[in-house]
TIRO-2110 file (N, C-alpha, C; in Angstrom, 1 decimal):
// TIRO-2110
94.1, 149.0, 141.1, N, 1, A
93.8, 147.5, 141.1, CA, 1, A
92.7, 147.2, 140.1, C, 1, A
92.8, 146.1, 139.4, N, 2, A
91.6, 145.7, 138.8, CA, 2, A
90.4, 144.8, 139.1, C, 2, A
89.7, 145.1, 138.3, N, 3, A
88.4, 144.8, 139.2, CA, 3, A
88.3, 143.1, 139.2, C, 3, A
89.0, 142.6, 138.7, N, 4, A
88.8, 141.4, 138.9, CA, 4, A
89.8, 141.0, 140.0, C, 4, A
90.6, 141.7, 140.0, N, 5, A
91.7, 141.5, 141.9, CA, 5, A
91.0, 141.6, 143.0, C, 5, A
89.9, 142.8, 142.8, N, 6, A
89.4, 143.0, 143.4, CA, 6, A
88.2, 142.1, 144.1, C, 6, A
87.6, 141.4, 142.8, N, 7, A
86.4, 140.3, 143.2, CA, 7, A
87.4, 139.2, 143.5, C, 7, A
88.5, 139.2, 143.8, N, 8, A
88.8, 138.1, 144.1, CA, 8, A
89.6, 137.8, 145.6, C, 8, A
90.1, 139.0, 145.4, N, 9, A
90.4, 139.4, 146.9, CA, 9, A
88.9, 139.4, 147.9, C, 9, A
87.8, 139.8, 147.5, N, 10, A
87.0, 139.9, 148.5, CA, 10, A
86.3, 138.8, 148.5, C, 10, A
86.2, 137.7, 147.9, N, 11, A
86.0, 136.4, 148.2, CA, 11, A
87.2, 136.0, 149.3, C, 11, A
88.1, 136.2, 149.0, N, 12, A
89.5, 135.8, 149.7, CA, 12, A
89.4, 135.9, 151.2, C, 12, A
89.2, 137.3, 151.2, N, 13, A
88.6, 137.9, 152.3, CA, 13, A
87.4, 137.5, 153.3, C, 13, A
86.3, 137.0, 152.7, N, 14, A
84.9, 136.3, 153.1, CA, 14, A
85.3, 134.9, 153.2, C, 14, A
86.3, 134.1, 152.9, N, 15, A
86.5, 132.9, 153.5, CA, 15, A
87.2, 133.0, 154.6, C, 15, A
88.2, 133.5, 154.7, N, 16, A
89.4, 133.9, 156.0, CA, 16, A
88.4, 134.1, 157.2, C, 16, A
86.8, 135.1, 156.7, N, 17, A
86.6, 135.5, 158.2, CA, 17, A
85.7, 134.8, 158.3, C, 17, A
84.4, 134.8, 157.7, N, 18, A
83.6, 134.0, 157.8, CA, 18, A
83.4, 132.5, 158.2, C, 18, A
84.0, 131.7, 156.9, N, 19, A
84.0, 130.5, 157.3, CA, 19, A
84.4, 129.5, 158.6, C, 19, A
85.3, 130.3, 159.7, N, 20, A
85.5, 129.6, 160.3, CA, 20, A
84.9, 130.0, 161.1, C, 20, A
84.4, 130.9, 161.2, N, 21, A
83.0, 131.3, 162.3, CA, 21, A
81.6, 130.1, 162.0, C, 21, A
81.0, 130.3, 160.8, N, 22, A
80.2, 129.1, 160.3, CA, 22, A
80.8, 128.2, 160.9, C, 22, A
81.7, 127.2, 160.6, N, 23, A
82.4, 125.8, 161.1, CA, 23, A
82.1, 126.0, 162.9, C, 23, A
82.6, 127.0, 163.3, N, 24, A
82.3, 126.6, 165.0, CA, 24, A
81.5, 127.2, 165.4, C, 24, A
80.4, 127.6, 164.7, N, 25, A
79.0, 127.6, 165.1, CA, 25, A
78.1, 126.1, 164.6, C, 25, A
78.8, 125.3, 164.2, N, 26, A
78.2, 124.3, 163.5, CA, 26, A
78.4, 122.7, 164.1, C, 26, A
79.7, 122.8, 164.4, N, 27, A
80.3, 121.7, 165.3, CA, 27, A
80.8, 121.8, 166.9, C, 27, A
78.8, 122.2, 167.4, N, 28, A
78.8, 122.2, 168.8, CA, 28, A
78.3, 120.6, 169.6, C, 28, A
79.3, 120.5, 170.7, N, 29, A
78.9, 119.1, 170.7, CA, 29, A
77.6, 118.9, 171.2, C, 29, A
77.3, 117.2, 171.3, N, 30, A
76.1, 117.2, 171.6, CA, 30, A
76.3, 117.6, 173.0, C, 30, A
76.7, 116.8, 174.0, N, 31, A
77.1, 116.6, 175.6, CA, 31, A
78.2, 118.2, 175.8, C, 31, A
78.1, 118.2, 177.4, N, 32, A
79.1, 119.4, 177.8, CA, 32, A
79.4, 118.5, 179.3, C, 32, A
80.8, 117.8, 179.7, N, 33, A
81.0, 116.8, 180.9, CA, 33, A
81.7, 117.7, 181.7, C, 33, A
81.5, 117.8, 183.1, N, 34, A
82.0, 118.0, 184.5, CA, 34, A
81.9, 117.2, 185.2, C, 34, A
82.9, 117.0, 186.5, N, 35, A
83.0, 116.5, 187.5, CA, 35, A
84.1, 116.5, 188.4, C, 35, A
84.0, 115.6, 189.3, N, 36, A
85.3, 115.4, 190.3, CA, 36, A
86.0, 114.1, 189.8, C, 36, A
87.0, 114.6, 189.2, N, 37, A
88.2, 114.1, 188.7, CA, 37, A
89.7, 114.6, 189.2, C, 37, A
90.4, 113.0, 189.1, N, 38, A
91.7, 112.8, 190.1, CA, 38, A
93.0, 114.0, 189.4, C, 38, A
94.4, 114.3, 190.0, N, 39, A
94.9, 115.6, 189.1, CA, 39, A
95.8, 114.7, 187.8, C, 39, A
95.4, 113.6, 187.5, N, 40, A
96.0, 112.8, 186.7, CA, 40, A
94.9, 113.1, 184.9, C, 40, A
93.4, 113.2, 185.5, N, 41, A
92.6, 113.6, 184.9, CA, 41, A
91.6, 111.9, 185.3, C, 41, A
92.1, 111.1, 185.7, N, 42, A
90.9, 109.6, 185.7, CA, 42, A
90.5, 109.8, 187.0, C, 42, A
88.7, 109.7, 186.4, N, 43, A
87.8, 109.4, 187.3, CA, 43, A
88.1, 108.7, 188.7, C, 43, A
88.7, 107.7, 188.9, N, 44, A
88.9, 107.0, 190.0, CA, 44, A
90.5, 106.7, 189.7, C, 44, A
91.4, 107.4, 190.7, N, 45, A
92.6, 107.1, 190.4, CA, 45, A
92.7, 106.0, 192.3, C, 45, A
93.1, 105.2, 192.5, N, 46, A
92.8, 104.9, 193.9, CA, 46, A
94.3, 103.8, 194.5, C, 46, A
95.3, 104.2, 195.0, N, 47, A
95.9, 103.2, 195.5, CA, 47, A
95.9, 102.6, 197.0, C, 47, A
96.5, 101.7, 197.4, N, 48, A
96.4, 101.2, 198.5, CA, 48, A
94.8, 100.3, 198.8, C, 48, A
94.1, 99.9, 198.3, N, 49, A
93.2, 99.7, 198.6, CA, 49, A
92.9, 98.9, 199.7, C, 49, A
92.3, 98.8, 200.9, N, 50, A
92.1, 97.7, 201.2, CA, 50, A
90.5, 97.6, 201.5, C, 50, A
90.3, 96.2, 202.0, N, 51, A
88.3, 95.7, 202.4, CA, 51, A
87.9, 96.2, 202.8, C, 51, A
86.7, 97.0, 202.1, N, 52, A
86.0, 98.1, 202.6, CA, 52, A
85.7, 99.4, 202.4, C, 52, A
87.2, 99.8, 202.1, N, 53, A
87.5, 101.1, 201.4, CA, 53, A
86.8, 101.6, 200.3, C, 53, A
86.3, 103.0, 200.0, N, 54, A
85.4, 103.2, 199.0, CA, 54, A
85.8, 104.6, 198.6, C, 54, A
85.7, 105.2, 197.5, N, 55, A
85.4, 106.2, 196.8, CA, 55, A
84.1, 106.8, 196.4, C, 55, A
83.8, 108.0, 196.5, N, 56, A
82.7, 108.4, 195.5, CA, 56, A
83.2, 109.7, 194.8, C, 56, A
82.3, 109.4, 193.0, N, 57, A
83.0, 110.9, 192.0, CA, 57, A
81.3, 111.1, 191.3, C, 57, A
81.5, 112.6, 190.9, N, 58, A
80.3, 112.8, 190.3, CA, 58, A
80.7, 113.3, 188.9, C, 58, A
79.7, 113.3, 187.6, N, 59, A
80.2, 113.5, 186.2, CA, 59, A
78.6, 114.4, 186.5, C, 59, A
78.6, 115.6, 186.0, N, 60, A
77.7, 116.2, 185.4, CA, 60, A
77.6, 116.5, 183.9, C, 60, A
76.0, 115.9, 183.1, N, 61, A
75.9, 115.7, 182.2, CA, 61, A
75.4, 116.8, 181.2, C, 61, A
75.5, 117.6, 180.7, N, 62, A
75.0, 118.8, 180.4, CA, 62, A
74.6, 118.6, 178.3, C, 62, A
73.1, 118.9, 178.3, N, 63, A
73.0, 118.6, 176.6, CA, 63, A
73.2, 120.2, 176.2, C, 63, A
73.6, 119.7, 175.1, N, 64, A
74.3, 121.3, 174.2, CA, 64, A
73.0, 121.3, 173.4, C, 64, A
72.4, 120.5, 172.9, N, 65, A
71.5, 120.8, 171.8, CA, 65, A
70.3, 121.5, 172.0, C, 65, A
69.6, 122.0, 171.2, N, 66, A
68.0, 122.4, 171.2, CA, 66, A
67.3, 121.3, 171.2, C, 66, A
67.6, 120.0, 171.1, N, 67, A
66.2, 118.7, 171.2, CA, 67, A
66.7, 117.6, 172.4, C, 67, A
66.0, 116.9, 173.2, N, 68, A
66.3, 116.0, 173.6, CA, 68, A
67.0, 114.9, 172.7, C, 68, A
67.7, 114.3, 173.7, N, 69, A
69.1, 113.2, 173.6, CA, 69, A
68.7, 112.0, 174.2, C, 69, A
69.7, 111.0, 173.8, N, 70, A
69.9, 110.0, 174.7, CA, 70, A
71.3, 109.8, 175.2, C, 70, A
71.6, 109.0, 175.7, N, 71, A
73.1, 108.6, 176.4, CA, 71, A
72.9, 106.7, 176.8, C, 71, A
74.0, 106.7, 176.6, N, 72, A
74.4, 105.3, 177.1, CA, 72, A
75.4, 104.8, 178.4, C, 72, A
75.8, 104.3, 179.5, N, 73, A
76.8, 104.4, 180.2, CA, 73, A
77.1, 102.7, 179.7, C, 73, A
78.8, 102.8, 179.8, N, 74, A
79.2, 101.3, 179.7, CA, 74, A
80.1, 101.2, 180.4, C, 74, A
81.1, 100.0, 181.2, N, 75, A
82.4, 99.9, 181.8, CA, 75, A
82.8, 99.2, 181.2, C, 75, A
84.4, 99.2, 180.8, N, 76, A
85.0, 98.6, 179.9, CA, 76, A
85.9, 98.1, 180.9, C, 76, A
87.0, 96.8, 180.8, N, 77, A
88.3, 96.4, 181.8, CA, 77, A
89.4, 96.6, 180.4, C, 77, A
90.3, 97.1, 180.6, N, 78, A
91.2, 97.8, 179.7, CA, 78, A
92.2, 96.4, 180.0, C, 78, A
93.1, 96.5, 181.2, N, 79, A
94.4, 95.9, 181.7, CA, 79, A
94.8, 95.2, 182.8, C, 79, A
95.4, 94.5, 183.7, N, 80, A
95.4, 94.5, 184.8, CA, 80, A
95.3, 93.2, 185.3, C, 80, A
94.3, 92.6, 186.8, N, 81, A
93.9, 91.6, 186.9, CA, 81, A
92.3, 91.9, 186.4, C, 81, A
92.4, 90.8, 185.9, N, 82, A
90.6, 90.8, 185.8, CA, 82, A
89.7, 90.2, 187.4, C, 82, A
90.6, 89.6, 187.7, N, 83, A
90.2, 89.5, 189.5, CA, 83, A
89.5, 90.1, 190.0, C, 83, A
90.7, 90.8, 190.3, N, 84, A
90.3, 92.4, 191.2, CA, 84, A
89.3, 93.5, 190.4, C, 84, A
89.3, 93.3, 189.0, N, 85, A
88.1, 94.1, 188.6, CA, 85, A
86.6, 93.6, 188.7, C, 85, A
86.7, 92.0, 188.7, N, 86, A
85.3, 91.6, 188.9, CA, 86, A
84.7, 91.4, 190.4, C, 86, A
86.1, 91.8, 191.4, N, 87, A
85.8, 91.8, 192.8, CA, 87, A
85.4, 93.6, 193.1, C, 87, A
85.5, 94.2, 192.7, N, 88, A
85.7, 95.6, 192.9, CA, 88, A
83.6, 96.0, 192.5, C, 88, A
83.1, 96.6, 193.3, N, 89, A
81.6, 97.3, 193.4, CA, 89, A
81.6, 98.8, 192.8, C, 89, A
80.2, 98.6, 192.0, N, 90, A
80.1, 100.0, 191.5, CA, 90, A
79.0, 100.4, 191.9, C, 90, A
78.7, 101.6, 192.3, N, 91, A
76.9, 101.9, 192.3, CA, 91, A
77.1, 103.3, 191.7, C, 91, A
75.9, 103.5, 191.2, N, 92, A
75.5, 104.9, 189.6, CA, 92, A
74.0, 105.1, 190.1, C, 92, A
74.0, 106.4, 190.7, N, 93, A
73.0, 106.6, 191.2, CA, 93, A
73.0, 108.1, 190.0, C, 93, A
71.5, 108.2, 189.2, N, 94, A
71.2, 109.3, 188.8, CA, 94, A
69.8, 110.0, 189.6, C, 94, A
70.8, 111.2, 190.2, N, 95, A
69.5, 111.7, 191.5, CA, 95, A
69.2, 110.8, 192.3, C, 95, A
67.8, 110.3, 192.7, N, 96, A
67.9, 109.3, 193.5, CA, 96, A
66.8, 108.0, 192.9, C, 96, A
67.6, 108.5, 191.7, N, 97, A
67.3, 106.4, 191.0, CA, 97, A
68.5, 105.8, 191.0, C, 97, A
68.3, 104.8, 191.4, N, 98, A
69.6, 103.5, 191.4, CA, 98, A
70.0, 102.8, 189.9, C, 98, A
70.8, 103.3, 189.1, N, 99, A
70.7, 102.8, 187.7, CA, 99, A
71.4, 101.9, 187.9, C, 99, A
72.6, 101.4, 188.5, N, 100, A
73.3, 100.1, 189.0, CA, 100, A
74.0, 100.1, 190.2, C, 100, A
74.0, 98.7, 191.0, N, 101, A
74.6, 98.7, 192.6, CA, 101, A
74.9, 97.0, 192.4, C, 101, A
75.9, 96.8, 191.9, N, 102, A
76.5, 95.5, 192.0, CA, 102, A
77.6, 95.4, 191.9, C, 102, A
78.6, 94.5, 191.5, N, 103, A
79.9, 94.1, 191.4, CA, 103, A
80.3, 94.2, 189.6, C, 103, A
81.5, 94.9, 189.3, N, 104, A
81.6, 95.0, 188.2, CA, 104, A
81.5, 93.8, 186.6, C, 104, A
81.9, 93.1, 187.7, N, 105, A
81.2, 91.1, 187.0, CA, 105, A
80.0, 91.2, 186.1, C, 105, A
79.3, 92.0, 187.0, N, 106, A
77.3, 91.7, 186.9, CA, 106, A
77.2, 93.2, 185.8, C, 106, A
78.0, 94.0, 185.5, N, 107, A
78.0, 95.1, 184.5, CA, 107, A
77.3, 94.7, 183.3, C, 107, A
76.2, 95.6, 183.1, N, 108, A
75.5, 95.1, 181.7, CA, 108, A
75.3, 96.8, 181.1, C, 108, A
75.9, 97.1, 179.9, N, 109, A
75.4, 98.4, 179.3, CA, 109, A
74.3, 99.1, 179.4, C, 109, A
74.0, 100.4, 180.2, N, 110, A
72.9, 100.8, 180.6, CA, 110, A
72.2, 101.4, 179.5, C, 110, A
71.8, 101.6, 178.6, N, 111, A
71.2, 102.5, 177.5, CA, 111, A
70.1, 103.2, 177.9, C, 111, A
69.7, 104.3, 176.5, N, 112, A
68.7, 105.0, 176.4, CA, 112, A
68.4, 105.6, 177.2, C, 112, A
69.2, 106.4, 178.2, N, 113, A
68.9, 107.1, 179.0, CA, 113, A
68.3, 108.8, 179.1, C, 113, A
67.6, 109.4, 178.9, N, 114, A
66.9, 110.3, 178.5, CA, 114, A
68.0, 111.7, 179.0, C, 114, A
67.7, 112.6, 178.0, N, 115, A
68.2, 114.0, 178.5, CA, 115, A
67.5, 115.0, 178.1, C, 115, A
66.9, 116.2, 178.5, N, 116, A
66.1, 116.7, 177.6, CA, 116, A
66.7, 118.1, 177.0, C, 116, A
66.3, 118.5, 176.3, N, 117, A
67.5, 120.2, 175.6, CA, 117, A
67.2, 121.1, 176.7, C, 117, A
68.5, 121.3, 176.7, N, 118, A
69.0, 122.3, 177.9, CA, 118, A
69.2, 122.1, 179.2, C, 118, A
69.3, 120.9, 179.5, N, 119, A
69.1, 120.4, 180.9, CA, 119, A
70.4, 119.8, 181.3, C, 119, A
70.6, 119.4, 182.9, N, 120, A
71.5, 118.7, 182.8, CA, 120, A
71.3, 117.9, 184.3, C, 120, A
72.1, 116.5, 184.2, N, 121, A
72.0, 115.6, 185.3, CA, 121, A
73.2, 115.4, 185.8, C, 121, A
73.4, 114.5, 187.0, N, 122, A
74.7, 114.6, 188.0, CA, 122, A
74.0, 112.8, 188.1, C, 122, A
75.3, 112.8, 187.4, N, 123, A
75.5, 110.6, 188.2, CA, 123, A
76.4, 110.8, 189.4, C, 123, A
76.3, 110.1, 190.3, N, 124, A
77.1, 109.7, 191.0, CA, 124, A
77.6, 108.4, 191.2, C, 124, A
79.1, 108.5, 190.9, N, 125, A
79.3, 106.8, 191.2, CA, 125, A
79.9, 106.9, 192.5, C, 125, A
80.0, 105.4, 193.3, N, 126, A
80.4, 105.2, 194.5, CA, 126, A
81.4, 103.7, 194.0, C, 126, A
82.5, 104.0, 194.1, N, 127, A
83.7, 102.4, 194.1, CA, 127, A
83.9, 101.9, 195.1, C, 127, A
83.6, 100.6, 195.4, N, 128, A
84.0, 99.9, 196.6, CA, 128, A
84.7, 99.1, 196.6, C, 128, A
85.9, 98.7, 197.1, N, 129, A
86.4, 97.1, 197.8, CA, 129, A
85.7, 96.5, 198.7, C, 129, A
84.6, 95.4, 198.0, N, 130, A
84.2, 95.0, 199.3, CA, 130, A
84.9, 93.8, 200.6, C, 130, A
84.0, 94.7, 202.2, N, 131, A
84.8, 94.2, 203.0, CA, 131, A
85.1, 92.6, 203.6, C, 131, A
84.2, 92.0, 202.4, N, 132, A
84.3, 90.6, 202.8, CA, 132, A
85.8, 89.9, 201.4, C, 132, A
86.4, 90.7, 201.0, N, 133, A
87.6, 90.2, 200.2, CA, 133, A
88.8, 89.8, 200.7, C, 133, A
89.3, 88.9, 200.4, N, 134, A
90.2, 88.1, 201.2, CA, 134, A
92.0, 88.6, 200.5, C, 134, A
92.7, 87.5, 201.0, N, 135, A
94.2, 87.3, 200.7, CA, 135, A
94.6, 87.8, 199.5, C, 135, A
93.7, 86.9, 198.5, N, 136, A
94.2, 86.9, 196.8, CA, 136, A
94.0, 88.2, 196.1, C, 136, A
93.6, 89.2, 196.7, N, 137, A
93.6, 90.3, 195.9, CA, 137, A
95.0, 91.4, 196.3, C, 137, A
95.7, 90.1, 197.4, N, 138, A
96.6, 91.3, 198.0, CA, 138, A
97.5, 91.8, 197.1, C, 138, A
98.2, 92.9, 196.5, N, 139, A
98.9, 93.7, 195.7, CA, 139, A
98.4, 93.3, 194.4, C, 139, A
97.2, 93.3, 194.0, N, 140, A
96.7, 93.3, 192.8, CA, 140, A
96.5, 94.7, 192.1, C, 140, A
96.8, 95.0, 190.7, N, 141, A
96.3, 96.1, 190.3, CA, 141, A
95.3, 95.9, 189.2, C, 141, A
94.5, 96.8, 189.1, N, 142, A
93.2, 96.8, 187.6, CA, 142, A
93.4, 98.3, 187.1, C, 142, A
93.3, 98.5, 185.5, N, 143, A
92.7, 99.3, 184.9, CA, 143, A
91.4, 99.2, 184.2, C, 143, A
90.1, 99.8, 184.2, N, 144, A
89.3, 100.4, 183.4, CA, 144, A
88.6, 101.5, 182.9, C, 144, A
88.0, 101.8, 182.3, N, 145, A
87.3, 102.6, 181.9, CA, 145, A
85.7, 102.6, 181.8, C, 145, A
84.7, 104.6, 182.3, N, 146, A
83.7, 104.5, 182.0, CA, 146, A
83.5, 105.1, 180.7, C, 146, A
82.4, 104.9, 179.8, N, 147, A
82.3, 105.3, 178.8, CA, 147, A
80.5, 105.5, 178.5, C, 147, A
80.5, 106.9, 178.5, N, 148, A
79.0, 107.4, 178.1, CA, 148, A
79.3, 108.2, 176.6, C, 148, A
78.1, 107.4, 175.9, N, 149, A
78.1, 107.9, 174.6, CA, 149, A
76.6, 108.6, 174.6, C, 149, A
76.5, 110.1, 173.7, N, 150, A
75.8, 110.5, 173.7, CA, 150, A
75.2, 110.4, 172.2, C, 150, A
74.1, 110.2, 171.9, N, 151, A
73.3, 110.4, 170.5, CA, 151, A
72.2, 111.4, 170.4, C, 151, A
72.2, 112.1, 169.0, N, 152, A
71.2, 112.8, 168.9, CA, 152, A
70.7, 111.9, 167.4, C, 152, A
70.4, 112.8, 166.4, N, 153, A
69.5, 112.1, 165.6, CA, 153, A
70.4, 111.8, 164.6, C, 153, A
71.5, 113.1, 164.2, N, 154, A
72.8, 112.4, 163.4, CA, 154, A
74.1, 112.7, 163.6, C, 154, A
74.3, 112.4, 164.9, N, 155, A
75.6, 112.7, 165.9, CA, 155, A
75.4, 111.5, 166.6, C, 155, A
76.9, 110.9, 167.0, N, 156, A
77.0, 110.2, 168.2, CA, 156, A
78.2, 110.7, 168.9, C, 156, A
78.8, 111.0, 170.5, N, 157, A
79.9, 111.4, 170.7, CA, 157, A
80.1, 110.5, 171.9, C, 157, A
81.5, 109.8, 172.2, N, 158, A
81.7, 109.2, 173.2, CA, 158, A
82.9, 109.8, 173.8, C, 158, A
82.8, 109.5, 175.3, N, 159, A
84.1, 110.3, 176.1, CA, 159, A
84.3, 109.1, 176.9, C, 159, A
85.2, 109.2, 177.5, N, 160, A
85.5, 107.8, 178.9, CA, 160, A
86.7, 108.5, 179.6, C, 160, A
86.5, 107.8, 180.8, N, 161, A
86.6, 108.0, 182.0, CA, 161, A
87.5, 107.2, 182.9, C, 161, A
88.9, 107.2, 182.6, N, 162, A
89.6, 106.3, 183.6, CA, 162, A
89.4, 106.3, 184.7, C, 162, A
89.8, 104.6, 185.2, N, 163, A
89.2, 104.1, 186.6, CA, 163, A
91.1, 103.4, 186.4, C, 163, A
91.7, 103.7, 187.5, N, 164, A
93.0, 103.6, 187.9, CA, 164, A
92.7, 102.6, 189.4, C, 164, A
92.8, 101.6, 189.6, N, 165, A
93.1, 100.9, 190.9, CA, 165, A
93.9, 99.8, 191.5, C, 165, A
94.7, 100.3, 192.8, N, 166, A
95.6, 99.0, 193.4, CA, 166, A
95.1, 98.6, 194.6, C, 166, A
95.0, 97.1, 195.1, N, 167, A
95.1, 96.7, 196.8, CA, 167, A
96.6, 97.0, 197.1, C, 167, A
96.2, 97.0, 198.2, N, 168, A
97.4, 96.7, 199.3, CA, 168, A
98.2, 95.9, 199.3, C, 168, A
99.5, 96.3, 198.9, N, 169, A
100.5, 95.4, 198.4, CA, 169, A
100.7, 94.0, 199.7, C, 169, A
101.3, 93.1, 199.3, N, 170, A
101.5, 92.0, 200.0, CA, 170, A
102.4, 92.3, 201.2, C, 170, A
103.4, 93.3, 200.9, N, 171, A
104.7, 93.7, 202.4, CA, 171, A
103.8, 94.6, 203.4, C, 171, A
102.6, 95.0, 203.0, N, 172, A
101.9, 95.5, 204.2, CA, 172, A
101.6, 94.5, 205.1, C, 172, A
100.0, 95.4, 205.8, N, 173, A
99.8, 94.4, 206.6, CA, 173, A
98.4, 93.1, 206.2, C, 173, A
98.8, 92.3, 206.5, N, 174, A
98.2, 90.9, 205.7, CA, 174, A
96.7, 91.2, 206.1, C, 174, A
95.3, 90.8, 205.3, N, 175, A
94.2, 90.2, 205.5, CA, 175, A
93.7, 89.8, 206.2, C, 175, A
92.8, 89.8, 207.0, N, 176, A
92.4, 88.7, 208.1, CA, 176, A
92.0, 87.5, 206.8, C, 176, A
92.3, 86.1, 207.0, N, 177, A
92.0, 85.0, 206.6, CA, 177, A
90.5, 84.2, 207.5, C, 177, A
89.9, 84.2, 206.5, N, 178, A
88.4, 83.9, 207.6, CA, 178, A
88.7, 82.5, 208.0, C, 178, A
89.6, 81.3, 207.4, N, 179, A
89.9, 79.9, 207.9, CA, 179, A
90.7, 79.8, 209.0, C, 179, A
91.6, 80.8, 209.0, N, 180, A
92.9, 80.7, 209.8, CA, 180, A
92.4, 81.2, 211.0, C, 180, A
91.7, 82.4, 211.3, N, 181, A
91.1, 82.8, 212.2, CA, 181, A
89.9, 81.9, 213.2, C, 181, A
89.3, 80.9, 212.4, N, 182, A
88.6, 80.1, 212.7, CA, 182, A
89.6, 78.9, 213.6, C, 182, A
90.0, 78.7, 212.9, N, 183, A
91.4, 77.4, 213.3, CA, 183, A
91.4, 78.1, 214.4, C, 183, A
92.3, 79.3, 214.7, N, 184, A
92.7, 79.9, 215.7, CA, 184, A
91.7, 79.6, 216.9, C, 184, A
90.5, 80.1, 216.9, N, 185, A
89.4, 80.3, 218.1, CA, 185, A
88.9, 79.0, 218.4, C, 185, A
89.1, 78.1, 217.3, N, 186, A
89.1, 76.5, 217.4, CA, 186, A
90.2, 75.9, 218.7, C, 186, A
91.4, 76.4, 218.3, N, 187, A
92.2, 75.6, 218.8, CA, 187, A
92.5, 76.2, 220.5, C, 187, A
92.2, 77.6, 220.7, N, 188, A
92.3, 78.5, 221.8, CA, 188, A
91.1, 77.7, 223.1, C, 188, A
90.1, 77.8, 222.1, N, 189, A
89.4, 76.6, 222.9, CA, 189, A
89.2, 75.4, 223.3, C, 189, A
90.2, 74.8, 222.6, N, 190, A
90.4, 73.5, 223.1, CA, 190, A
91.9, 73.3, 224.1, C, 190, A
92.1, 74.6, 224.0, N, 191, A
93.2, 74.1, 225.1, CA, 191, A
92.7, 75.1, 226.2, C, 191, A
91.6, 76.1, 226.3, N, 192, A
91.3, 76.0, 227.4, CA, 192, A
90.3, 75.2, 228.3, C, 192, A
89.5, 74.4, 227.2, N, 193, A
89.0, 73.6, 227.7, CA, 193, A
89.5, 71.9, 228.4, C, 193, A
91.0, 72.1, 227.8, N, 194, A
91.9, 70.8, 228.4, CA, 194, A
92.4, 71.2, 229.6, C, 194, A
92.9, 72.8, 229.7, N, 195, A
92.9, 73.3, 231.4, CA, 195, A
92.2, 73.4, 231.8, C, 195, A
90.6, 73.3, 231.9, N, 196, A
89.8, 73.6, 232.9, CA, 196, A
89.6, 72.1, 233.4, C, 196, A
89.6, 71.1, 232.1, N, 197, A
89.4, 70.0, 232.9, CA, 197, A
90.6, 69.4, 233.7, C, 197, A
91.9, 69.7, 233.6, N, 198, A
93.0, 69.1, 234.0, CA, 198, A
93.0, 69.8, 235.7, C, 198, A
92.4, 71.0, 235.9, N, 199, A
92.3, 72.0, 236.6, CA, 199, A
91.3, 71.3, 237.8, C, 199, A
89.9, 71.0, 237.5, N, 200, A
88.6, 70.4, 238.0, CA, 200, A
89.4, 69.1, 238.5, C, 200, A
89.8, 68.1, 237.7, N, 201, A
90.7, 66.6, 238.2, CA, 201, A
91.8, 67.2, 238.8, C, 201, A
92.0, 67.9, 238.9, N, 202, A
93.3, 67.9, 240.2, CA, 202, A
92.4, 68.7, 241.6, C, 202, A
91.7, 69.6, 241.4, N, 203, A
90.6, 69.8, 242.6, CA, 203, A
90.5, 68.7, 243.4, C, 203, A
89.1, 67.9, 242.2, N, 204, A
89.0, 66.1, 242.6, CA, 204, A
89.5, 65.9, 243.5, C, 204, A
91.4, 65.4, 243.0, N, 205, A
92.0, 64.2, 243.7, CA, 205, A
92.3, 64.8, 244.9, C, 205, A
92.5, 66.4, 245.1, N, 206, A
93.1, 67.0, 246.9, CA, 206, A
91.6, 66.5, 247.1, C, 206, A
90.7, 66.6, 247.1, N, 207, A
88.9, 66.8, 247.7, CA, 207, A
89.3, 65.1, 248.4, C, 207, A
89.3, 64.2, 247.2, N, 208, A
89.4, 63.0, 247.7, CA, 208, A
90.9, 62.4, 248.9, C, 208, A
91.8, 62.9, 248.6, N, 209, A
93.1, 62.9, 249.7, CA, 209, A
92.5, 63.4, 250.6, C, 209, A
91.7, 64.4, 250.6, N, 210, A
91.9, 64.7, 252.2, CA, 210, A
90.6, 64.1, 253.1, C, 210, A
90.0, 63.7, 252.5, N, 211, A
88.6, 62.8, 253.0, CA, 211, A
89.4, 61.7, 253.5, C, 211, A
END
């Protein structure tokens, strides 16, 4: 073989092995994500929902890098009713700081959240229906998504997190209605209060017959 096959075969050779070793030693991400997720793969897959009902999932946040990071958490409403998504409660507890505990309505982009190299944190979210929700959410469905993006100094990476949810369809069993209920205890007492008196006036009139 000649020696120029030969210098060229062994460059040939030094790209085949090398280089892709370089490349994925090079493009390590920033973030490394765990958690308890549904076997669909979304964060909160949830049907049947009814008043009250709640979920909780955790995402462990792990930095790949040698320097500290930041991160962002956001919630997106993809599809669905928007209804039922701004009736629906979130709370994001990291450790035991409260980063948000309201209704998905009141969602504001959490930023700049610190991570330092090598370390890693555990959010917990908790999903609720809350139990004061009435009729109109009956057989409603919502899709969205969470989305934490991670930055270093010249990387950004974002992942998200389906959020899958339905109420309780309408052919189940109905809502208590807080009017109707009212009406009801309204009207129960006014007709026992028309027998007590109808009850008392007929006492009366024997008391007075027999005098």
């Amino acid at each position: 073989m000649s020696k120029p096959k030969i210098i060229f075969s062994a460059i040939l050779l030094f790209f085949l092995l090398f280089v892709p070793i370089l490349q994925a030693t090079t493009n390590t991400n920033i973030i490394d994500l765990d958690g308890t997720f549904s076997e669909n793969g979304n964060l909160f897959n949830l049907d049947n929902l009814k008043p009250g009902d709640w979920a909780e999932r955790e995402i462990t946040i792990s930095n790949q890098t040698d320097h500290d990071i930041i991160y962002d958490i956001d919630v997106r409403y993809i599809e669905g009713s928007e209804l039922f998504f701004n009736q629906l409660s979130l709370e994001i507890m990291q450790g035991d700081q409260v980063l948000f505990n309201d209704k998905l309505a009141n969602f504001s982009l959490l930023t700049e959240l610190p991570l330092r190299t090598n370390s890693e944190e555990k959010l917990d979210f908790t999903l609720t229906f809350p139990p004061e929700s009435g009729n109109e959410y009956q057989g409603l469905t919502t899709t969205a998504e969470i989305i934490i993006t991670a930055f270093d100094d010249t990387e950004t990476e974002t992942s998200s997190f389906p959020i899958a949810t339905d109420s309780q369809p309408t052919s189940g069993s109905s809502l208590p209605s807080t009017a109707t209920v009212m009406f009801n205890i309204l009207l129960i007492g006014g007709v026992l209060l028309l027998v007590g008196s109808l009850i008392l006036l007929y006492l009366k009139r024997n008391k007075f017959a027999e005098e």
